[in-house]
C-alpha positions in Angstrom: 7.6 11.4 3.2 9.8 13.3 1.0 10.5 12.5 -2.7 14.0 10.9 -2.4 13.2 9.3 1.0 10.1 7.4 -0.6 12.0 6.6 -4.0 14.9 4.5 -1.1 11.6 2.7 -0.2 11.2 -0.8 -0.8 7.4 -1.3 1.1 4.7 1.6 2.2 2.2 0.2 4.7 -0.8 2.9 3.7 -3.2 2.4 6.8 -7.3 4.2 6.1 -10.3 4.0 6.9 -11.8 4.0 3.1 -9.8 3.9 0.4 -10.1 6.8 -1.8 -8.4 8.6 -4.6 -6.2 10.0 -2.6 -5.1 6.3 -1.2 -4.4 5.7 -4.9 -2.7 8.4 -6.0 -0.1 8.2 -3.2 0.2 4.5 -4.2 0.5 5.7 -7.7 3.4 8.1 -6.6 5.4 5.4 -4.8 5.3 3.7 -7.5 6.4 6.2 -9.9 9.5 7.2 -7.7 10.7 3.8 -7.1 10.1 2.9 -10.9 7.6 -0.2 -10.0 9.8 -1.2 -7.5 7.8 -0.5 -4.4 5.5 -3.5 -2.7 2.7 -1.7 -0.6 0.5 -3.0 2.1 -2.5 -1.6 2.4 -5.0 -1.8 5.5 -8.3 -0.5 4.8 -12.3 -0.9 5.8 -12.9 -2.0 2.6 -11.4 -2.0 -1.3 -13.8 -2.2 -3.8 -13.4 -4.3 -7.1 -12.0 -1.6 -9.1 -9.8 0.1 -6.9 -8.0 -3.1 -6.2 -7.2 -3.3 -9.5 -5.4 -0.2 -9.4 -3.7 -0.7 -6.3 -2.2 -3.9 -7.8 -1.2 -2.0 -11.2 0.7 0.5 -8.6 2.3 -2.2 -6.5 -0.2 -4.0 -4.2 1.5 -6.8 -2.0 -1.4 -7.5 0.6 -4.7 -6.1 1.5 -5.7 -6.4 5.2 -9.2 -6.0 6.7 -8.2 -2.9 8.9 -11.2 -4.4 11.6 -9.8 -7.6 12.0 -6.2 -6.7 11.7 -3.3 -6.9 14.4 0.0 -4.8 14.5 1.5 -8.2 14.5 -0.3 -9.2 10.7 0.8 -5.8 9.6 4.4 -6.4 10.4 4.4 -9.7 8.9 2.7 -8.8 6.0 5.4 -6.1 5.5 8.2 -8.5 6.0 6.5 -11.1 3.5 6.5 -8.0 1.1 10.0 -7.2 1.1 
């Protein structure tokens, strides 16, 4: 996403396999351009103690188990978010 068309966002869905620094920084980024503003669901293997900590601090909504996870959670989690 571009700069302007990530600052009109109002939730990210940020779908890995780990979550890594790079996970983070893009959440951190989001949250920059939208000033806080920006609720983010993140679907992952795994989030460790630390880094969920962060991901709230950037805007963390919900955290889904990216295993055990449907399309239809994702949505609703999104929805719930906004």
């Amino acid at each position: 996403m571009t700069n302007d068309e990530l600052a009109d966002a109002d939730v990210m869905v940020l779908l890995t396999a780990a979550v890594s620094g790079k996970s983070l920084c893009a959440m951190s980024r989001a949250s920059q351009l939208t000033g806080g503003r920006i609720r983010i669901v993140l679907v992952a293997d795994h989030i460790s103690e630390q880094q969920l900590a962060l991901a709230v601090n950037h805007g963390l909504a919900s955290f889904l188990v990216r295993p055990f996870t449907s399309f239809n959670q994702i949505l609703a989690a999104a929805v719930d978010a906004h």
